[in-house]
C-alpha positions in Angstrom: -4.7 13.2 21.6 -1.2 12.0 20.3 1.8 14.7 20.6 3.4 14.6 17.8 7.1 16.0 17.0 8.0 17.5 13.1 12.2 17.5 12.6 12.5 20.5 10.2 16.1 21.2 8.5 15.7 24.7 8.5 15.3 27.2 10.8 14.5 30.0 8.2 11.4 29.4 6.4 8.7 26.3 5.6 8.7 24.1 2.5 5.7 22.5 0.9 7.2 19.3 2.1 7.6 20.6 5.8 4.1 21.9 5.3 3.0 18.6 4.4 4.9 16.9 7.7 2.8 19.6 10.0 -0.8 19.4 8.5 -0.6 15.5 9.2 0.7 16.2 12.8 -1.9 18.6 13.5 -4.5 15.6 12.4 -3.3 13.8 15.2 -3.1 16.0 17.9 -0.9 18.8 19.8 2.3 19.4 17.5 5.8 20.1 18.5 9.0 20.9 16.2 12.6 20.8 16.2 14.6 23.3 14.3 18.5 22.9 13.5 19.3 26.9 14.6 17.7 29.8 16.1 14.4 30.1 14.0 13.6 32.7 12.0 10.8 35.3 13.0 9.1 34.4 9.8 9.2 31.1 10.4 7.8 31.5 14.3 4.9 33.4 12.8 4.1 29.9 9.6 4.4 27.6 12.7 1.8 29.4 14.6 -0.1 29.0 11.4 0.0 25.1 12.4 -1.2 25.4 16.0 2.7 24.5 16.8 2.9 24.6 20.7 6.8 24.2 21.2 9.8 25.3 18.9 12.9 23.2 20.3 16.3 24.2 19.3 19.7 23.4 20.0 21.1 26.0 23.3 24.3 26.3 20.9 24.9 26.4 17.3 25.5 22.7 16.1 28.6 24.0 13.3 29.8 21.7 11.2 28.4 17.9 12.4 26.9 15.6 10.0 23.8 14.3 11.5 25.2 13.2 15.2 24.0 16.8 16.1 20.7 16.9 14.5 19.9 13.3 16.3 21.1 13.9 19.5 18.5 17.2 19.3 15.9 15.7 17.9 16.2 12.7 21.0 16.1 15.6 23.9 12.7 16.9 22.2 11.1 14.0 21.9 11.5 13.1 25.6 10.8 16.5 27.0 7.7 17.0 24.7 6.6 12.9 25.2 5.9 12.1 21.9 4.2 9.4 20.4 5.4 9.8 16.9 8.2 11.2 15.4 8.1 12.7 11.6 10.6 13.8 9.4 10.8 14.3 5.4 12.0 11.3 3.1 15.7 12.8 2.1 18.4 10.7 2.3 19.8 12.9 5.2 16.0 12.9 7.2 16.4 9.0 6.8 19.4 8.8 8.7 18.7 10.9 11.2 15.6 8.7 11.3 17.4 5.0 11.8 19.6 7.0 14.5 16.8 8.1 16.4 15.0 4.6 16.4 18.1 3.2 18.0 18.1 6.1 20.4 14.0 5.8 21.4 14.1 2.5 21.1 11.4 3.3 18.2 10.0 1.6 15.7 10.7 3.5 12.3 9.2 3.5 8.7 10.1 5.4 5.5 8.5 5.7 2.8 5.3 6.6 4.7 2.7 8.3 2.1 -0.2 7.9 4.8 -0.8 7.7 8.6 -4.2 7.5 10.3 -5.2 8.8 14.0 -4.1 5.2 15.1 -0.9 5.6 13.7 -0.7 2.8 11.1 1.4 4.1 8.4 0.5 3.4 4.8 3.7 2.6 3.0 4.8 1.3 -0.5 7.2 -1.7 -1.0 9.0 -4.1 -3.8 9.9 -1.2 -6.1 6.3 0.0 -5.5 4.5 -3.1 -6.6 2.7 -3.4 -3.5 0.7 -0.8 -0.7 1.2 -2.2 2.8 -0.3 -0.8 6.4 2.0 -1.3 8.9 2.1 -0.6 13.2 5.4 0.2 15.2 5.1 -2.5 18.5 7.2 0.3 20.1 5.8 3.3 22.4 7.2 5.9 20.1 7.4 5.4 16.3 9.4 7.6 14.1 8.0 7.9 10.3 9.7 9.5 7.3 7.2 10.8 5.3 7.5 10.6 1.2 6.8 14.2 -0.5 3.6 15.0 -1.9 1.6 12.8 0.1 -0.2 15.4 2.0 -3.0 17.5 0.4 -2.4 20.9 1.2 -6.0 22.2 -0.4 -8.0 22.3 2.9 -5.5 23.4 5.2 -6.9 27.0 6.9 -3.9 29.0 9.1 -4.8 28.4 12.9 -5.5 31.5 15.0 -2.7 30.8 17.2 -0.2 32.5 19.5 3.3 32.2 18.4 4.6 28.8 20.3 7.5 28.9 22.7 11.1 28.4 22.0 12.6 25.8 24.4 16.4 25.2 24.3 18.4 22.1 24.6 21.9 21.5 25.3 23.0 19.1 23.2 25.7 16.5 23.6 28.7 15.8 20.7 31.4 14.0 22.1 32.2 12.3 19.0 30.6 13.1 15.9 30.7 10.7 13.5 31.6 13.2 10.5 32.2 16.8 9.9 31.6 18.9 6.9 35.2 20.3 5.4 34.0 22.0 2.5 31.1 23.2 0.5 29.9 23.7 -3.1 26.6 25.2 -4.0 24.7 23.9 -7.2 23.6 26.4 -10.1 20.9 28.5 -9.2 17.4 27.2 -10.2 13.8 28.6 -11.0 12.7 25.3 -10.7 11.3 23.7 -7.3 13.8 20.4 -5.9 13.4 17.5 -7.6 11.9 15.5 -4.7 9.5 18.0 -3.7 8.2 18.9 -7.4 4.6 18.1 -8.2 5.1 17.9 -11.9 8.5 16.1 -12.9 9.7 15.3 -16.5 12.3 12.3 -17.0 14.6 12.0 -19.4 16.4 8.5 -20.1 18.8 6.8 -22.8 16.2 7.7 -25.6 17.1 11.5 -25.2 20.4 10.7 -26.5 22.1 13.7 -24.3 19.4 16.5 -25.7 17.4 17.3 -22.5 16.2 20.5 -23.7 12.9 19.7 -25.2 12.1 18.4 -21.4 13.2 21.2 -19.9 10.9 23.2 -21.9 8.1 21.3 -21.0 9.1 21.3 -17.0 9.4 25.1 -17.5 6.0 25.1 -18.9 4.0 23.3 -16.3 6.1 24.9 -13.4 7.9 21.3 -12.4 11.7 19.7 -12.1 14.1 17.7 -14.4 14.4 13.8 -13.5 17.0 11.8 -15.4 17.6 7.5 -15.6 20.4 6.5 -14.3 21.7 5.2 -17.6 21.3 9.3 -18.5 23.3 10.1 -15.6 25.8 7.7 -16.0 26.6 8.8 -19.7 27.4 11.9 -18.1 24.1 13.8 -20.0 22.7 15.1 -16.2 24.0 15.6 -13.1 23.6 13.0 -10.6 21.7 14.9 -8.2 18.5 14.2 -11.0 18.7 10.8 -11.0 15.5 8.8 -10.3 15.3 4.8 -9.0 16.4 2.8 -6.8 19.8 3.7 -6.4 18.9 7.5 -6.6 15.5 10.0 -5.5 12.4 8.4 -5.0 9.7 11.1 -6.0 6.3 11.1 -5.9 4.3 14.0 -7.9 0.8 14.6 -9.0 2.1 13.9 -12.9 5.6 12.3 -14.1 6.3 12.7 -17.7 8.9 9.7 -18.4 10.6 10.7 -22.1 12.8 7.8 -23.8 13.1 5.7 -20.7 12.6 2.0 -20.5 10.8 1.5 -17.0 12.6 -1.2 -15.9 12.2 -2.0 -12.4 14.6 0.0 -10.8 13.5 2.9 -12.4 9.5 2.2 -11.6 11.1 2.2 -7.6 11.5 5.5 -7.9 8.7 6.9 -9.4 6.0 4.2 -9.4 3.7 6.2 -6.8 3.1 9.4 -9.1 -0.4 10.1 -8.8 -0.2 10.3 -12.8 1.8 9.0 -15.3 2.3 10.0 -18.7 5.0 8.0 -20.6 6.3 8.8 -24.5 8.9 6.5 -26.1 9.1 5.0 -29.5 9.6 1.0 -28.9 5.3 0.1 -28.2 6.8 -2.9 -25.7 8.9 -0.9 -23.3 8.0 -1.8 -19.8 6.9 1.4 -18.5 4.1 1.7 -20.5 2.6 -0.9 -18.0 2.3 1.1 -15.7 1.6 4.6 -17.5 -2.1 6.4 -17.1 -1.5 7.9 -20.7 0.8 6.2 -23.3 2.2 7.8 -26.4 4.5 6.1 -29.2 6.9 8.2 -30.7 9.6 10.4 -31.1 9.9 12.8 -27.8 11.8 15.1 -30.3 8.6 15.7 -31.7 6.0 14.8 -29.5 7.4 17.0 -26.8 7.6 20.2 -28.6 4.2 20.3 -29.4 2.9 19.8 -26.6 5.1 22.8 -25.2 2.9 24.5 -28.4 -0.3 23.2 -27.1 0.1 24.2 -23.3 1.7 27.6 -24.4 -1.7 28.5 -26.7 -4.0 27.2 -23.6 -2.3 29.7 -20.9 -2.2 32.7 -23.5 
């Protein structure tokens, strides 16, 4: 049986995406997790849920320490519980704290991960998602950051467990490397995060600035806004929606790309959608390569009704 440790980044509540991180821990064997705080009794009770044997969190409250804190906590679990693998979700910030922790463990790490058998061979995807490897860490410990929406939820039944046990570290920071000085929260949103949505619709340079007719559509089919980065860049969407290879890499059941290209560094972030469904008026752009379900034409109108459509099917 392989122990396996789940970093969380919150000690309130569980995300689909931290759901998906302990249903493929609990495939493998006995499951610990770290939480950044003291953990909420709502939480306790969904981690008993997964069969979770050990909550470990930090003996004092980290404050305002960009990841330093979270590593250095994350270290003292994964030696006290002896685990074989280490997973985390595939944010920027879970990445970091991800390459830290390699050096730390002397692990191997791999991100990207959107599979991991009992053996622990991590199914990954590579060159701008051209390409599906398998890959195995030579180290005793490997620590995989796992892409969202990679885990089916469906079958998952609650265990009948008793609550696991909170065990507290004292944690180390001499010298963090950074410090939050200030924050500034984003407009409130019905819609779920970008990197965690199972339907995303994409707007690029064909929207010409008017993303409303694909937020109507995400509104409809309960999923998130995605932008190009030649839409974020002409100032249309914030950058926080930008798709590709220098922004999120996502990975839902259906993308909707609207008036966007599909050149390669767009495809890097968005080339693993389980389906694709492209709309855009030139017949040779690149992305309809790669799309399940094509359609020419003007996303003006070809958006709208389907927004029709879907609206007449639920009512």
């Amino acid at each position: 049986m392989t122990t396996a440790l789940v970093v969380l980044d919150t000690a309130e509540g569980l995300r689909r995406s931290d759901r998906e991180l302990l249903v493929l821990a609990g495939g493998l064997g006995g499951t610990h997790v770290v939480v950044p705080g003291a953990p909420a009794e709502a939480l306790l009770d969904e981690l008993a849920g997964h069969a979770v044997g050990t909550v470990h969190v930090p003996a004092e409250e980290p404050g305002e320490g960009l990841t330093v804190p979270a590593v250095a906590l994350a270290e003292a679990a994964a030696r006290d519980s002896g685990a074989r693998v280490v997973l985390l979700g595939g944010t920027p910030e879970a990445k970091e704290v991800a390459g830290r922790l390699g050096v730390r463990l002397g692990a191997g790490v791999i991100t990207d991960v959107v599979a991991l058998d009992a053996d622990l061979v991590a199914t990954k995807s590579v060159l701008a998602g051209g390409w599906t490897t398998r890959c195995r860490a030579r180290s005793a410990v490997l620590v995989a950051a796992l892409r969202a929406n990679s885990v089916d939820l469906s079958g998952h039944v609650p265990a009948a467990a008793g609550r696991p046990r909170v065990r507290a570290h004292a944690v180390a920071d001499p010298a963090p490397a950074a410090r939050v000085v200030g924050r500034r929260a984003l407009p409130a949103s019905d819609r779920p995060p970008l990197a965690e949505a199972r339907v995303v619709v994409a707007g690029g340079r064909g929207t010409g600035g008017d993303f409303g007719p694909l937020e109507e559509l995400a509104d409809v089919l309960g999923g998130a806004v995605g932008a190009s980065r030649a839409a974020v860049d002409a100032g249309w969407i914030g950058h926080e929606a930008q798709i590709g290879q220098t922004g999120r890499t996502v990975s839902p059941q259906l993308y909707v790309s609207c008036g966007i290209s599909g050149a390669i560094q767009q495809r890097a972030g968005m080339q693993t959608a389980r389906v694709i469904v492209a709309v855009n008026k030139d017949e040779q752009a690149p992305v309809f390569e790669i799309a399940d379900l094509g359609i020419v034409g003007d996303l003006r109108k070809v958006l709208p009704q389907a927004v029709e459509h879907l609206r007449k099917l639920r009512s």
